[in-house]
Phi, psi and omega in degrees: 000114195260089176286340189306311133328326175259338169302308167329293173302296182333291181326272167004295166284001169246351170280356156283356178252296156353283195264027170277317196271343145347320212251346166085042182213061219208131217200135317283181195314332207243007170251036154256079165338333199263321169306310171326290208286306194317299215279325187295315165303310183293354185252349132335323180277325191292328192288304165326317198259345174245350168200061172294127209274283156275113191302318192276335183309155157275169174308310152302062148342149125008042186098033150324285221260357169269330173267301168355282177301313172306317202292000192246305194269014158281285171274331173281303197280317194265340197260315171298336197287331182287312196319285162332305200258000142294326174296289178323290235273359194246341176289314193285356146313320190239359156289327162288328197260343183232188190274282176313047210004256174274289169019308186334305198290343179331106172299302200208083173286111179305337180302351182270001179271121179336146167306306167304331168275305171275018150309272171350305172314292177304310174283013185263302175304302221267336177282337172307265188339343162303308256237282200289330178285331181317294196280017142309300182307334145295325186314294171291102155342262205328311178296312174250066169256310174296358173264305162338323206281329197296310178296336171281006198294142168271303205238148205252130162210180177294336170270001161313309217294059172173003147297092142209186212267138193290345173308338206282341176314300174322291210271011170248308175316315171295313188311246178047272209273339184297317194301318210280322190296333173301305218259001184067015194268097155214059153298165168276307199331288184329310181292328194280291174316297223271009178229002164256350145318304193273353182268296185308336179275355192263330200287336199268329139346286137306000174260207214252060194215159205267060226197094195232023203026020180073219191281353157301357185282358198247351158228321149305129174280193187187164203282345181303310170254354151297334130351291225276339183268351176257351241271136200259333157233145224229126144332153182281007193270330172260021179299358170228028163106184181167152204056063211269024197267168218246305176234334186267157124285342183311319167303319182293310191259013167240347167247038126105341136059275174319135205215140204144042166335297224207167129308133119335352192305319171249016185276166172278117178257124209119182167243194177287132180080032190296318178308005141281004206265147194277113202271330186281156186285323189286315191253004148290354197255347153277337181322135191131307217309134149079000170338150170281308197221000000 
């Protein structure tokens, strides 16, 4: 078993599948990660721009075009091609070592379940597994040094939300796929639906909007109590952070969490010494290495 060969090839093999989904030749139509994120920023952004929550902000935010650039090599590029080649190489992995490969590790198969109830599942589970490495990355020094990048957005739009450090990929993906591997879920189709859910729900999060769904606020997260999680100063009781949830709020109000003083609307974002923080896409994405601060 060569995994080095099958980690190559995954890589490999996508810069051709880019461009089939470029080019609209990608079967079917809704597994094109790149069009999907492209129409979904743009009609978020649009929202942003017809009902700004902060008036004042510009259309052109702050680092617009640097949250740009993250959200295609963060997630369309940097997250599948690891996703995919982390997926290959650990499914043949575990085809050697156990007799039924991963099948083994099966907890619960969801597959025995209506289609729409392990949707449901799978996203409940994949977002819980969000929800606890999120506050991990706080917990730990060491994690959220590589989390700071996330944390430097100044002015909040929908396209913070995939400004971050390419490790956090490293340290979500395995929690990820072990869960997937527990519950036996590994249609891609599944995978496609629930992750174009968690991009609207992430995008919408972070934007520039007024929006907290009423009495859904309490199981959706939103940009209203999401605000409060970039927030640059914090109680000492909340000094590692708060609101950590990815698509949900619900985690946030059942391990305590949940954070949502005041409107948030004007508080100050970022942490302490950001104006030392290396501001260019080349030296955040080595940071730690030569830190500033």
């Amino acid at each position: 078993m060569d995994l080095k060969a099958v980690f190559y090839n995954s890589f490999s093999s996508f810069s051709t599948y880019v461009w089939k989904e470029i080019t609209f030749q990608v079967s079917p139509w809704y597994v094109n990660y790149f069009w999907m994120l492209t129409l979904l920023s743009i009609f978020v952004w649009g929202l942003e721009i017809t009902f700004p929550w902060r008036k004042n902000q510009a259309t052109f935010r702050k680092d617009f075009w640097l949250d740009a650039f993250y959200m295609y090599f963060n997630f369309y590029i940097f997250k599948i091609i690891i996703f995919a080649a982390f997926s290959n190489a650990t499914a043949t992995l575990f085809e050697g070592l156990l007799p039924n490969g991963a099948n083994s590790l099966i907890i619960y198969d969801t597959k025995q379940l209506p289609y729409i109830t392990q949707l449901v599942l799978f996203f409940i589970t994949l977002d819980l597994i969000q929800w606890f490495t999120h506050r991990m990355l706080h917990r730990f020094d060491f994690l959220w040094t590589f989390h700071k990048v996330h944390h430097s957005v100044e002015e909040m739009g929908f396209a913070a939300h995939l400004r971050y450090h390419w490790m956090e990929n490293v340290f979500y993906t395995p929690m990820k796929y072990i869960m997937m591997m527990l519950i036996g879920n590994f249609n891609p189709q599944d995978a496609f639906i629930v992750y174009y859910i968690s991009i609207a729900i992430g995008h919408l999060n972070h934007a520039n909007l007024n929006v907290s769904y009423g009495p859904f606020k309490y199981i959706f997260n939103n940009p209203k109590m999401h605000i409060w999680h970039h927030a640059r100063f914090l109680p000492k009781e909340h000094s590692k952070g708060v609101n950590f949830g990815i698509s949900l709020s619900i985690w946030d109000y059942i391990f305590r969490t949940a954070y949502i003083p005041k409107d948030g609307k004007k508080i100050k974002l970022g942490f302490d010494n950001l104006d030392k923080f290396p501001k260019q896409f080349s030296k955040q994405i080595i940071y730690p290495i030569g830190k500033q601060d």
